[in-house]
C-alpha positions in Angstrom: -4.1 13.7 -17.3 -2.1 10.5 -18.5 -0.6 11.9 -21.6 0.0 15.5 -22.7 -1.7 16.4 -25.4 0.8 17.5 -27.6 3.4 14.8 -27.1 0.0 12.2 -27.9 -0.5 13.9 -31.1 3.9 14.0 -31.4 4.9 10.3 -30.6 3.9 6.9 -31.1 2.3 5.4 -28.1 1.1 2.1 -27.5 0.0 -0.3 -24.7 -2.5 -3.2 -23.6 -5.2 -3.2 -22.4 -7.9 -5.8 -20.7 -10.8 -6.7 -22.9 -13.8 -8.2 -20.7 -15.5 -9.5 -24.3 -13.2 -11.8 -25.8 -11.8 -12.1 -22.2 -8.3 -11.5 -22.8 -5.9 -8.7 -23.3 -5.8 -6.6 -27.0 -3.0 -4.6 -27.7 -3.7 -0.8 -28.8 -2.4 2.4 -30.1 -2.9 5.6 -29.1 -4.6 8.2 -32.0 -6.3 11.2 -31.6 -6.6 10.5 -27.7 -8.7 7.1 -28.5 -7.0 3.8 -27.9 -7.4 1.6 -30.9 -6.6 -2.1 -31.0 -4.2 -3.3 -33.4 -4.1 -6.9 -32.6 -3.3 -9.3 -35.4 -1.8 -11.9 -36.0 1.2 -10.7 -37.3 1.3 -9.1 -33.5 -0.8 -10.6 -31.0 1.8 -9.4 -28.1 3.3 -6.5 -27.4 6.7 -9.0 -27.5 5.5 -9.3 -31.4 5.3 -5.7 -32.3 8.0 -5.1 -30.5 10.1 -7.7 -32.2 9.5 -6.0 -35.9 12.2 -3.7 -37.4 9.8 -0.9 -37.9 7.1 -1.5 -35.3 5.9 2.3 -35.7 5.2 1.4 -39.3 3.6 -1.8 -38.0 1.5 0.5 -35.5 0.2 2.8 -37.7 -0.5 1.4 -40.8 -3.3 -1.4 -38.8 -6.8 0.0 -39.0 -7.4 -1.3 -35.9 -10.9 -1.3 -33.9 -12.0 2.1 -32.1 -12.4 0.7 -27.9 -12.6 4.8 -26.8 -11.1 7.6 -25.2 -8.7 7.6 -23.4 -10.3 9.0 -20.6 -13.0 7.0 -20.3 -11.2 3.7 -20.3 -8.9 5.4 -17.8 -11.7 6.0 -16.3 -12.3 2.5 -16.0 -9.2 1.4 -15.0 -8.5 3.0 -11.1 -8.6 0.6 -8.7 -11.9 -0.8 -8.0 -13.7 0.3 -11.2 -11.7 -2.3 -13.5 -13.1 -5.6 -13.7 -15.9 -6.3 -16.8 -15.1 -2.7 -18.7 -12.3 -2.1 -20.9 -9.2 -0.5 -18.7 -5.2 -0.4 -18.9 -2.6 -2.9 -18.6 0.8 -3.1 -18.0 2.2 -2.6 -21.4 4.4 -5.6 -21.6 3.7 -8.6 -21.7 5.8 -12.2 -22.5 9.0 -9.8 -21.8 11.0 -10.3 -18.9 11.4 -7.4 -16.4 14.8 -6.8 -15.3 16.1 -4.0 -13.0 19.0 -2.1 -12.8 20.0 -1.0 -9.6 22.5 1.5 -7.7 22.8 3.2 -10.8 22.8 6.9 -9.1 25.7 8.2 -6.6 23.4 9.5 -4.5 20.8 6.3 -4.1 23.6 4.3 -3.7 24.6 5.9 -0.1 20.9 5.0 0.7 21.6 1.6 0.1 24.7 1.6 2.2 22.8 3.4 5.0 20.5 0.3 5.3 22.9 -2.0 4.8 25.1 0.1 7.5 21.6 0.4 9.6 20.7 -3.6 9.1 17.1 -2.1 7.9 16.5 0.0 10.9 14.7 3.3 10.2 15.4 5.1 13.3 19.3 4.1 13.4 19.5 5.4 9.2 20.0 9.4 10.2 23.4 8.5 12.6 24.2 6.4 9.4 23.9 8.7 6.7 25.7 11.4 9.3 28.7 8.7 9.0 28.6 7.9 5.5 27.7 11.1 4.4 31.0 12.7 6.3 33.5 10.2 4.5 32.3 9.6 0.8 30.8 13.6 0.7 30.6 14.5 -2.8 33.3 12.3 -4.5 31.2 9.6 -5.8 28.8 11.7 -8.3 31.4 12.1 -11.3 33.0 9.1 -10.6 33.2 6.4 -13.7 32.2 3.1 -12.6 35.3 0.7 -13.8 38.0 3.3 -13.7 41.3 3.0 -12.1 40.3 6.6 -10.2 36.8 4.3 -9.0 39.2 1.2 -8.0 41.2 4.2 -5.9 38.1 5.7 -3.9 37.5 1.6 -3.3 41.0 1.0 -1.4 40.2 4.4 0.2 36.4 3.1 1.5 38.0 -0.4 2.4 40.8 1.5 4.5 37.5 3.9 6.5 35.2 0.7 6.9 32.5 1.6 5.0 33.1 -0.5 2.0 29.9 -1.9 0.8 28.2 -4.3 -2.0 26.0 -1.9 -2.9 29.3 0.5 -3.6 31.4 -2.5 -5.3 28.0 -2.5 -7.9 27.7 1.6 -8.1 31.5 2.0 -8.7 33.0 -1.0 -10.0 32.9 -2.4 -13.3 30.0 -4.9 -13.4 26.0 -3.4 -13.2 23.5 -4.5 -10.6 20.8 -6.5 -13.2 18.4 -8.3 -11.4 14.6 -9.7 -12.2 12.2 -7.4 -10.9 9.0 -9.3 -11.5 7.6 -12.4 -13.6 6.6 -11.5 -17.5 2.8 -11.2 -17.5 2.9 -10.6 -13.7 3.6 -6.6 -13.7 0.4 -3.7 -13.1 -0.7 -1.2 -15.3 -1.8 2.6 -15.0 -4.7 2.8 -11.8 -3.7 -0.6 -10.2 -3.0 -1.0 -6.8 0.8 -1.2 -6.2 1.9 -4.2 -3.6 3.7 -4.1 -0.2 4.4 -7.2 1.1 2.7 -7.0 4.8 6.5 -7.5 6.5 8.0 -4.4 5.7 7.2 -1.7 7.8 10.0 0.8 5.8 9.8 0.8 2.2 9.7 3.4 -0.8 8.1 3.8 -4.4 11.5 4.2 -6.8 10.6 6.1 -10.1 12.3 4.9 -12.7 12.1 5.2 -16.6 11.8 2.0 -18.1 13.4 0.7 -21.4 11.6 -2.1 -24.3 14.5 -4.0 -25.6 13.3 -6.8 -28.0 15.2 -10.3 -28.7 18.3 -8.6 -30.8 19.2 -6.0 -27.8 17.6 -3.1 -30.0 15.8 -0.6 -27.4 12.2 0.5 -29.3 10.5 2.1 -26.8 10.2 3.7 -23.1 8.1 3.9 -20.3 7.4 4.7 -16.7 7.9 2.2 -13.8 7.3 1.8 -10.2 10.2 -0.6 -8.8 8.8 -0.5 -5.4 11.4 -0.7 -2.7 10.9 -2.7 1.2 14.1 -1.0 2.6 14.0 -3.0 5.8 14.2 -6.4 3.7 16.7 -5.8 1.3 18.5 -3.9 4.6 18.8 -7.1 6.7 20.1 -8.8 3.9 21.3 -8.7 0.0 20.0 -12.4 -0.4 16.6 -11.3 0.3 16.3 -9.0 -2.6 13.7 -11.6 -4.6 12.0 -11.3 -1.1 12.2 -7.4 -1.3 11.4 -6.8 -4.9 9.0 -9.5 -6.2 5.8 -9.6 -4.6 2.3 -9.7 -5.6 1.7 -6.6 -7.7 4.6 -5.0 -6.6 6.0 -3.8 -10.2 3.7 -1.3 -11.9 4.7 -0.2 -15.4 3.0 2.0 -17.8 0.9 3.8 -18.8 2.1 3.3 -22.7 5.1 2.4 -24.6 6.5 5.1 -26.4 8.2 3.9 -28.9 11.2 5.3 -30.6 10.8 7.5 -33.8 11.9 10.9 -34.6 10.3 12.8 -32.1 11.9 10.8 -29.2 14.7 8.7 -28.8 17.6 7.6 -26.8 18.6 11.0 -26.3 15.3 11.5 -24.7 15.7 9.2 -21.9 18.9 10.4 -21.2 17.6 13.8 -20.4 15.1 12.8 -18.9 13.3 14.4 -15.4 11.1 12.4 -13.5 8.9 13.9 -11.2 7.0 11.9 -8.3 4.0 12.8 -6.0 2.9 10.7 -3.5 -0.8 11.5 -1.3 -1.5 9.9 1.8 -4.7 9.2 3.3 -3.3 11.1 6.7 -2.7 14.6 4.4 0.7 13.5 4.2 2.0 15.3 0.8 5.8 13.9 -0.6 7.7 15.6 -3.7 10.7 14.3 -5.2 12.6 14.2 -8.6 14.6 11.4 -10.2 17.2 13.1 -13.2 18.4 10.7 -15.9 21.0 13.4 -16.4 22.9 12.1 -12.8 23.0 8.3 -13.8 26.3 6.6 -13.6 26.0 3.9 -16.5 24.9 4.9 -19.9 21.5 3.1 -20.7 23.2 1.3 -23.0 25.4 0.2 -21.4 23.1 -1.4 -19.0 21.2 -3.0 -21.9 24.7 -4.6 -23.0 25.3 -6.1 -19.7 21.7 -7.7 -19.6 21.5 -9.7 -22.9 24.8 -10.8 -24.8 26.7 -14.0 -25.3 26.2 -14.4 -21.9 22.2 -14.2 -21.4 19.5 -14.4 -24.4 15.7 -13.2 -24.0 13.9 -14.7 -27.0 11.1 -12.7 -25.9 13.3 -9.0 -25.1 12.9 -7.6 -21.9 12.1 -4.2 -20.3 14.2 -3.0 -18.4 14.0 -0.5 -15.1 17.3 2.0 -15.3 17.7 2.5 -11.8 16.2 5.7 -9.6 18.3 8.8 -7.9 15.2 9.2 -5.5 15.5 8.1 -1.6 13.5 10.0 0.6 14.6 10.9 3.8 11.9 13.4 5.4 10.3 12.1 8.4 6.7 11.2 8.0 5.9 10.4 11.6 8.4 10.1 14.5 11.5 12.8 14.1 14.5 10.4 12.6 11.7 7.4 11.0 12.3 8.8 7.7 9.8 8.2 4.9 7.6 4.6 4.6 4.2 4.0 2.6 1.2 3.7 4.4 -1.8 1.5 2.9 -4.2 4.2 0.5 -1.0 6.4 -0.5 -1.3 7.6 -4.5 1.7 7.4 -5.7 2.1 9.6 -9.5 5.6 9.2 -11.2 5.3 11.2 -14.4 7.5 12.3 -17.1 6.2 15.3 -19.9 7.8 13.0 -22.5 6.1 9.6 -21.3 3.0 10.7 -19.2 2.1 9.3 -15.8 2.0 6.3 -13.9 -0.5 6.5 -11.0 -1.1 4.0 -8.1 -2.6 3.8 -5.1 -1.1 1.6 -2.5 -2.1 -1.5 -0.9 -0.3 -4.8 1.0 0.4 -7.3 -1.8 -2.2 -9.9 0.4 -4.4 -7.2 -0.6 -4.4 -6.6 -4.1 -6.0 -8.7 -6.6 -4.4 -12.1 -7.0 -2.2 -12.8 -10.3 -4.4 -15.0 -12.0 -3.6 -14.5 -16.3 -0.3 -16.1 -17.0 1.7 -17.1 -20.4 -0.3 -20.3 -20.9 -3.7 -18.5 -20.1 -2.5 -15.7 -22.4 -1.7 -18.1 -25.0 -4.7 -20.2 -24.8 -6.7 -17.6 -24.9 -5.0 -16.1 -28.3 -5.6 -19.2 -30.2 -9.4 -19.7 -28.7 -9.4 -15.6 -30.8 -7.3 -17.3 -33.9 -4.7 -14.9 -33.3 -1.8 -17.7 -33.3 
């Protein structure tokens, strides 16, 4: 199930999705459990509805053209089964995708273990034995920018376990990088991208905020900022190398946008819950609480677009993930890593599920629909 029921027939839920007869995408809302699309050309991107003061006004009052069920164009849309039927997109489109990271006490010691462990697995558990016996507990109520932060800095400084990934966790300024190119993220039933160098990496779930031009956050969704530990391990400057790769960013399944049924309040309190299946019977559970972040959402949004940094076309914007897995999958002391056929399901009762299955970037489908094809073909449709 993508949606539950009752929060489909509750909230306002749209999305994109691939039409194989005019060739392009269409964007669509959700009613009744059957995806309508609502393109116009007062909105022929998701950047355009989004951009409206009152885009659940804009949503539901186009009649729109009935493309089916939901299930059956879900149907359509795992991997393999897409191509010339109607499936699922990544809901965004001309928006940039930003990501917040080391936004959670507790995956921020993850990311000083493989900084600590230069992106060696089987040297992590020693690490996080270290780590774990200096910083302990202190860091979860901790207020990044305080003077009592700038005290447990000096103290870390003074052990030798002072870190980057600690100076962006506990000091004033957020982590905000680009996750992935707009146009190039995956939607619900894609195959999620490795690249083939990393032999220890991670999904992250994360929820996932549409901001439009102004800084105003509409909507929320469900994202995948898939992780290469090893990478980013051996080095911070190889974070592009680490997080932007070939279908490596999977968003979705829907937008939901902001009304009176579900708001910012929402994704504050929100529980994440992930599931990931392996092809070997291998079975992972984990959780990611929006109730443990360190930065307000918010505030995150502020210190992506101000004075400072404009997106005429928004952004969305991943909030950062308190899930690091640790249990061993093969060798005692490996830890966790992806192997090629895992499903990974990151849900969320509010927002749905996102579901992938996982494959080497060199071995998903090649990013071929860009802005300019996107653009061209809106006018070939008279939509601009």
């Amino acid at each position: 199930m993508i949606l539950d029921s009752v929060e489909a027939k509750r909230g306002h839920f749209v999305g994109r999705v691939w039409r194989p007869d005019v060739r392009g995408p269409a964007l669509v809302a959700m009613r009744d459990g059957r995806l309508f699309d609502i393109t116009s050309r007062q909105t022929p991107t998701m950047r355009d509805l989004l951009e409206q003061d009152d885009p659940v006004s804009v949503a539901d009052s186009a009649a729109g053209e009935d493309l089916g069920s939901l299930e059956e164009i879900a149907a359509n849309s795992t991997e393999g089964a897409a191509g010339d039927r109607v499936h699922l997109l990544a809901p965004c489109d001309l928006q940039a995708v930003k990501a917040c990271g080391v936004t959670f006490a507790r995956s921020m010691i993850e990311r000083v273990i493989e900084e600590k462990a230069a992106g060696d697995a089987a040297k992590a558990a020693a690490v996080r034995e270290r780590v774990g016996a200096i910083i302990g507990e202190s860091l979860r109520n901790l207020v990044p920018g305080s003077p009592e932060a700038a005290n447990v800095k000096q103290a870390l400084i003074e052990e030798g376990v002072w870190s980057q990934y600690l100076e962006v966790g506990i000091g004033p300024d957020a982590e905000v990088f680009t996750k992935s190119q707009p146009m190039s993220a995956v939607g619900w039933g894609a195959a999620v991208g490795l690249h083939p160098v990393s032999q220890w990496n991670n999904p992250e779930p994360e929820v996932v905020l549409a901001v439009d031009s102004r800084g105003r956050v509409k909507g929320a969704t469900l994202g995948n900022d898939v992780n290469l530990r090893d990478v980013e391990g051996r080095s911070a400057l190889l974070l592009g190398k680490a997080k932007d790769n070939n279908a490596s960013c999977a968003i979705g399944p829907f937008i939901r946008l902001f009304d009176d049924s579900y708001g910012m309040d929402d994704v504050r309190n929100a529980e994440l819950q992930l599931l990931v299946e392996g092809e070997d019977a291998f079975v992972l559970r984990g959780s990611s609480s929006m109730r443990e972040i360190s930065r307000d959402p918010l505030d995150l949004v502020a210190q992506t677009l101000g004075r400072h940094h404009q997106y005429p076309d928004g952004f969305v914007l991943f909030l950062g993930t308190l899930f690091a897995p640790i249990e061993d999958r093969d060798a005692p002391g490996q830890g966790f890593t992806h192997k090629t056929g895992d499903i990974v399901s990151i849900s969320n009762d509010r927002l749905g599920v996102l579901k992938n299955t996982v494959r080497l970037s060199t071995e998903c489908p090649e990013w071929s629909f860009g802005t300019a094809a996107l653009m061209r073909n809106l006018a070939a449709r008279g939509l601009l």
